[in-house]
C-alpha positions as CSV (number, residue, x, y, z in Angstrom):
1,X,99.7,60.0,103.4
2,X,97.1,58.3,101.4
3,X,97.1,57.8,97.5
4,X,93.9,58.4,95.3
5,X,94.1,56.5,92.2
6,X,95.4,58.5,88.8
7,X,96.4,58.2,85.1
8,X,99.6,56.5,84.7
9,X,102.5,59.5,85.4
10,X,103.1,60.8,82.3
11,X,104.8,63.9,83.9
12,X,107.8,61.7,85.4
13,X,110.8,62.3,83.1
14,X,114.6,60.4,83.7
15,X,115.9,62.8,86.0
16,X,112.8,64.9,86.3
17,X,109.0,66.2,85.5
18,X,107.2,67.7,82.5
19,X,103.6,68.7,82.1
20,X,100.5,67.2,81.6
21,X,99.8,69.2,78.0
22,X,102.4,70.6,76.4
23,X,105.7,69.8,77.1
24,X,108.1,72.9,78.8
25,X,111.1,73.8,77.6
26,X,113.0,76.7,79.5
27,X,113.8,80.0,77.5
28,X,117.0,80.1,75.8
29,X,119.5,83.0,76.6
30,X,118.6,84.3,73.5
31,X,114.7,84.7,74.4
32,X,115.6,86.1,77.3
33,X,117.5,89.2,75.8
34,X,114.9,89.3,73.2
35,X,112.6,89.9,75.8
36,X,114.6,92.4,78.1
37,X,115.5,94.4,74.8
38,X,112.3,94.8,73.8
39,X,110.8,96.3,77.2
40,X,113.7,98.1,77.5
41,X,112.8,99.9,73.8
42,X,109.2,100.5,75.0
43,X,110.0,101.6,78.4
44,X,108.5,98.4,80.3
45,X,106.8,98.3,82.5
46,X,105.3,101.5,82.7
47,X,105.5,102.9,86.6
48,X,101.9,102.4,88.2
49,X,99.6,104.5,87.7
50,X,97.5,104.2,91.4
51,X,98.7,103.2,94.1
52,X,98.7,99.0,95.3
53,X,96.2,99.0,98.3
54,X,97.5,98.0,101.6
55,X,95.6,98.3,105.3
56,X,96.5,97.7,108.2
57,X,95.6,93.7,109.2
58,X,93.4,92.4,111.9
59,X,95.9,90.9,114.1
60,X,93.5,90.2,116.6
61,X,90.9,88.6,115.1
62,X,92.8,86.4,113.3
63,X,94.9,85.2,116.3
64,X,91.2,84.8,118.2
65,X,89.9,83.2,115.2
66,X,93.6,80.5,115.5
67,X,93.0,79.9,118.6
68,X,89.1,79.2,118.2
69,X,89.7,75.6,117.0
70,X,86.0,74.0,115.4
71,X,84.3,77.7,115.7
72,X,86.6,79.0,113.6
73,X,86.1,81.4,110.5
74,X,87.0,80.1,107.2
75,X,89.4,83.6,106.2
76,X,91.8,84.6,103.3
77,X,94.2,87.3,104.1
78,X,96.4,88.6,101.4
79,X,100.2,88.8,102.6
80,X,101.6,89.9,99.0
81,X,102.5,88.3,96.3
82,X,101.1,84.3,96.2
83,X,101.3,84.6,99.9
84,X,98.2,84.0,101.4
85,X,97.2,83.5,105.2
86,X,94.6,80.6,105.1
87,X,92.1,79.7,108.1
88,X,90.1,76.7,107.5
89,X,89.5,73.2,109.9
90,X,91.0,74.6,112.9
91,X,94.7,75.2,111.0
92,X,95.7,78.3,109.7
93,X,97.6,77.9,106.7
94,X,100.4,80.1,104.8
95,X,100.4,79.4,100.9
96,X,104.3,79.9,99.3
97,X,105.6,82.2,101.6
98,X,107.8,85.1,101.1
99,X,108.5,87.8,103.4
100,X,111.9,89.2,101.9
101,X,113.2,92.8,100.2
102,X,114.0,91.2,97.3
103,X,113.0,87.2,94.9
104,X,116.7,86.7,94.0
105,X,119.5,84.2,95.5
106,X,121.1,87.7,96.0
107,X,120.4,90.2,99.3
108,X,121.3,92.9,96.7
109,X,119.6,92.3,93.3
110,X,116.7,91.2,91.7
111,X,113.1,91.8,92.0
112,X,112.4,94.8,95.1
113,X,109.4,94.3,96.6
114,X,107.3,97.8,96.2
115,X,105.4,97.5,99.5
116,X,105.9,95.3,102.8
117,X,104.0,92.3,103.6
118,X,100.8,92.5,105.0
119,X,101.6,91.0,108.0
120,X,105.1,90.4,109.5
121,X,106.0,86.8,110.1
122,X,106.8,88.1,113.9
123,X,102.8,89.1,113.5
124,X,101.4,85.4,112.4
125,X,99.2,83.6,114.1
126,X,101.2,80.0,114.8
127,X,101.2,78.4,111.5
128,X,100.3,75.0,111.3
129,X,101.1,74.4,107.5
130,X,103.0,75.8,104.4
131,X,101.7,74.7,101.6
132,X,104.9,75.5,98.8
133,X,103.6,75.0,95.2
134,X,107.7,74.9,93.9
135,X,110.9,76.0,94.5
136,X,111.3,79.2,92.4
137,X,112.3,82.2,94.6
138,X,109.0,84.3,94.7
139,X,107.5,81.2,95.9
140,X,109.8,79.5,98.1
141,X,112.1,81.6,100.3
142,X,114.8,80.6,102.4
143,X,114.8,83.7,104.8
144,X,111.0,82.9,105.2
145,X,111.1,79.5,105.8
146,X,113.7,80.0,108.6
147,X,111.7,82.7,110.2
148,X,108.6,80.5,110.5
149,X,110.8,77.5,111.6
150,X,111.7,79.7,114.5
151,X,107.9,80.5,115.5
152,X,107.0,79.6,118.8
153,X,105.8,76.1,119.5
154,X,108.3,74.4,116.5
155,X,108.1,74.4,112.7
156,X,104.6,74.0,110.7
157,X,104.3,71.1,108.4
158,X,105.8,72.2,104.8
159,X,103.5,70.1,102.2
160,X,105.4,70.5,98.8
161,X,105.9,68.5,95.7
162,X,108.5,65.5,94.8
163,X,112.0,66.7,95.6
164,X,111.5,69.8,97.5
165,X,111.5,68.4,100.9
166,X,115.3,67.7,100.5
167,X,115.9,71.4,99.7
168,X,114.2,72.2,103.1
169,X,116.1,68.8,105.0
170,X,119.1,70.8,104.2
171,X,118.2,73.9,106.0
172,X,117.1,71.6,108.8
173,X,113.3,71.3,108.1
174,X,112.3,67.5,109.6
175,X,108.7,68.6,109.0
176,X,108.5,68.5,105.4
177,X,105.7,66.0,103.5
178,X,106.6,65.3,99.6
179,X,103.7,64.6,97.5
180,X,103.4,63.6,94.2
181,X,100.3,65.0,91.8
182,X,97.3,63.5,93.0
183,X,99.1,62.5,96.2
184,X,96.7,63.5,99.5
185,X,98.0,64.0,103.3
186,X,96.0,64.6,106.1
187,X,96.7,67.0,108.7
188,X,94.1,67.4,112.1
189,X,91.0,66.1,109.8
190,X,92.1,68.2,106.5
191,X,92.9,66.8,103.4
192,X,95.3,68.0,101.4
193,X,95.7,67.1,97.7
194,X,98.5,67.9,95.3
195,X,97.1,68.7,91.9
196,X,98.9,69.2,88.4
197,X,100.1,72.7,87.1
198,X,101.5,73.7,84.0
199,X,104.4,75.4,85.0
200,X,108.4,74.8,85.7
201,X,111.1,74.4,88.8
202,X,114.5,75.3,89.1
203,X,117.1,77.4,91.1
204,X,119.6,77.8,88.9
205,X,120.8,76.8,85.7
206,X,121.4,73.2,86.0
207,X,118.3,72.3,88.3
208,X,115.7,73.1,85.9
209,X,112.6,70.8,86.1
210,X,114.2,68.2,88.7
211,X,111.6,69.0,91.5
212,X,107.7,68.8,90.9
213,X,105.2,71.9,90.6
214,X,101.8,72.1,91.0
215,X,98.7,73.6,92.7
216,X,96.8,72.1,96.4
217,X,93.1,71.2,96.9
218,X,92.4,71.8,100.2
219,X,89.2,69.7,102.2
220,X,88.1,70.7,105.1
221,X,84.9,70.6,106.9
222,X,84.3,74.1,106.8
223,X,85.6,74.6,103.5
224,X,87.0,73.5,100.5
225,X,89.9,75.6,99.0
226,X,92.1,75.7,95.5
227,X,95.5,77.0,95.2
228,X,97.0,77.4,91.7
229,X,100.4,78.2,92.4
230,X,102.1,79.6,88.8
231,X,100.8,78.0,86.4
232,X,99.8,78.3,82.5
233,X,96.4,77.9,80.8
234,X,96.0,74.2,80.1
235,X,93.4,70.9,81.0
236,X,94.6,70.7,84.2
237,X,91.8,72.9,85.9
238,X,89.0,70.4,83.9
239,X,90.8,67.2,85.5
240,X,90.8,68.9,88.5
241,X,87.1,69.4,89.0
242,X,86.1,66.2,87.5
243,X,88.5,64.2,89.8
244,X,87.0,65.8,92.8
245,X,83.3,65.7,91.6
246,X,81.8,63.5,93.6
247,X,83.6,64.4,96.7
248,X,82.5,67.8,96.2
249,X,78.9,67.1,95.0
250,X,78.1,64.8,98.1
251,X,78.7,67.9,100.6
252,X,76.6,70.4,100.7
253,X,77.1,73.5,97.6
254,X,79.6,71.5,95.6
255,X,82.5,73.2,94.5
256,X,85.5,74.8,95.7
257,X,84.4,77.7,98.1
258,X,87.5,79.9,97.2
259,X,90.3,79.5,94.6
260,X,93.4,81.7,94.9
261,X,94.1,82.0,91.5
262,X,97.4,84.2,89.7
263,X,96.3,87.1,87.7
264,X,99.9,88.4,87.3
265,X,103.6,88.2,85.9
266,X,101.8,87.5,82.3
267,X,103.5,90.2,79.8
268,X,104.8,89.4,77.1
269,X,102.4,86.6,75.9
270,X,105.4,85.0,73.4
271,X,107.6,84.7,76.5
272,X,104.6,83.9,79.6
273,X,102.2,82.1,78.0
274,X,103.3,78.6,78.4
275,X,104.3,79.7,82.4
276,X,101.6,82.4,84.0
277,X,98.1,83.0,82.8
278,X,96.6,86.4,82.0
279,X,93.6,87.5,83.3
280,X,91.3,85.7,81.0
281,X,92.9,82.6,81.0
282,X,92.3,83.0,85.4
283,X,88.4,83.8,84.5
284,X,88.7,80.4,82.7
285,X,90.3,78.6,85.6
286,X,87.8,79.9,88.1
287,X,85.0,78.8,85.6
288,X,86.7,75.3,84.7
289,X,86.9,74.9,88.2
290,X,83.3,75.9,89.1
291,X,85.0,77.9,92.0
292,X,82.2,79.8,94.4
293,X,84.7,82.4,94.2
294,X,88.0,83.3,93.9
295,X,90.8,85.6,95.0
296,X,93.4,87.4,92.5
297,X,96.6,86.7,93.8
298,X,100.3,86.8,92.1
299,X,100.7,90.9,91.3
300,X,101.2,94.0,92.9
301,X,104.5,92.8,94.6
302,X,106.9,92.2,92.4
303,X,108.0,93.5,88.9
304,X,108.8,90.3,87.4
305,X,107.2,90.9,83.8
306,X,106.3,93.5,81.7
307,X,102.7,94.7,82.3
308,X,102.2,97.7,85.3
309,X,102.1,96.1,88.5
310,X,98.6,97.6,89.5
311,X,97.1,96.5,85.9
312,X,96.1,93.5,86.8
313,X,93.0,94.3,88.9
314,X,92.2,96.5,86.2
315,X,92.3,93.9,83.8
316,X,90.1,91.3,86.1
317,X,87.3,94.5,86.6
318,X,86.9,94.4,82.6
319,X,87.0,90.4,82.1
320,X,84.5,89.9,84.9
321,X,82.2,92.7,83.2
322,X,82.6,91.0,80.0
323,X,81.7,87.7,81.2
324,X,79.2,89.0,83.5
325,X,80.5,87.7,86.5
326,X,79.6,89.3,89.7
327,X,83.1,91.5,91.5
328,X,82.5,89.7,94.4
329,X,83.2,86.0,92.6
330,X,86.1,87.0,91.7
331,X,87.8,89.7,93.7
332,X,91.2,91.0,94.8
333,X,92.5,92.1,98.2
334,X,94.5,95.1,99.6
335,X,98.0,93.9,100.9
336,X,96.9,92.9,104.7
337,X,93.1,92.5,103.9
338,X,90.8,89.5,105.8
339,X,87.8,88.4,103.6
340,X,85.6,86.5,105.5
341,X,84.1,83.7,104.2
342,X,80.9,81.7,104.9
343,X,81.1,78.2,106.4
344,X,80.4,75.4,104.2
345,X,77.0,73.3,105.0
């Protein structure tokens, strides 16, 4: 693990983190009723009104494309949710990964899922790395992690911010790499950068902001790529491109070639706004960013907040027309969908 140089680290707190701009402070019980009362007088959220796409995944070109080492394709596939299957350099990568019913500590309760996964874990390709932007449970699952801890050939590599690598020691993962923001690790010729977010952790009620958050810049040979994780609107995304400027400038296109990016869980603004960007505030990520292009993940999975879960997409086909930006620069995914992306020069 290497460590690029950084302002001085503002976001360490006694006993935990905070963001970069503006400081978070988790909703009172009293917001949180506020909130459930008022969808529940307005009958949110309203049931879809199309269905969330979902096709049947190319198993076997992406295990060819695994196994194809320098040849291979630099791919996307969207699992559900933030989970994303990532091939890039050789590795194939799984961002935040949850394959369970429900986002809850509970088998019983809590968010459903309203379609399967794109792909099974039992489906995967081996993965090589997990790259877990926090510890909330739609992003970092225990059933999941133990499933692809049992894949043949031994556990990935977990990359994850301070603090969540002794979550995962205690379920027996020796393969975990803490980073802090800023922080880079290379894996098989990849670089992998930890990069602010402005967003929360927690588990419960007494672990709130004790663990680190954030987003992953990704370098590779064949591609550069940007993970958000949950995040809210803030500098962040500006500090972001202008740290990796001249890395990015002195290969060829400059820029990230893809950004996932969130473009759900963001109703109501009073309660979300400091946590999850809406669809314009993404827009603004993927232009702050200078992405090539960039992928809407983070909806269509779970009903966490109060907007319909297909609206979304919906949302991003009016902001890109309203900003003139071109559907395939900023597109979304059916549930099990490959987009295949051009190799950087």
């Amino acid at each position: 693990m290497t460590t690029i140089d950084r302002d001085p680290k503002r976001h360490h707190r006694p006993g935990g983190f905070q963001n970069n701009y503006g400081e978070f402070t988790p909703r009172s019980l009293a917001e949180v009723l506020r909130w459930r009362w008022d969808a529940s007088r307005k009958n949110l959220p309203p049931a879809p009104s199309t269905p969330i796409p979902q096709v049947a995944p190319d198993l076997a070109f992406l295990r060819a494309n695994a196994a194809a080492g320098a040849a291979m394709r630099p791919t996307v596939t969207w699992v559900g949710h933030a989970t994303v299957l990532v091939q890039l350099g050789g590795l194939s990568l799984l961002t935040d990964p949850i394959f369970s019913e429900r986002a809850s500590p509970l088998a019983f309760a809590g968010p459903k899922r309203h379609q399967p996964p794109g792909i099974a874990p039992s489906e995967l390709p081996r993965i090589d790395v997990v790259l877990a932007s926090h510890n909330h449970y739609d992003h970092l699952d225990e059933a999941s992690v133990r499933a692809l801890c049992a894949q043949t050939g031994g556990p990935p590599v977990f990359v994850v911010p301070l603090g969540v690598g002794r979550w995962l020691a205690e379920r027996g993962v020796r393969t975990a790499v803490e980073l802090d923001w800023w922080d880079e690790h290379r894996i098989a010729g990849v670089d992998i950068a930890l990069v602010p977010a402005q967003h929360w952790s927690g588990r419960g009620l007494k672990d709130r902001m004790k663990t680190l958050w954030g987003g992953f810049a990704v370098f590779a040979p064949d591609c550069h790529l940007f993970f958000a994780g949950d995040t809210g609107y803030s500098r962040d995304f500006v500090d972001i491109r202008e740290r990796f400027a001249e890395r990015q400038s002195a290969a060829a296109g400059g820029g990230f070639d893809v950004a996932l990016l969130p473009i759900g869980a963001y109703e109501p603004r009073w309660f979300m706004a400091n946590q999850h960007v809406n669809v314009d505030e993404a827009m603004k990520i993927h232009r702050d960013l200078q992405a090539k292009r960039s992928l809407g993940v983070h909806w269509g999975t779970f009903e966490l907040t109060d907007e319909a879960l297909d609206e979304p997409p919906k949302a991003l086909a009016r902001v890109r027309a309203a900003h003139g930006v071109a559907d395939d620069d900023f597109f979304v995914l059916a549930v099990g969908e490959t987009r295949k992306l051009p190799r950087r020069r």
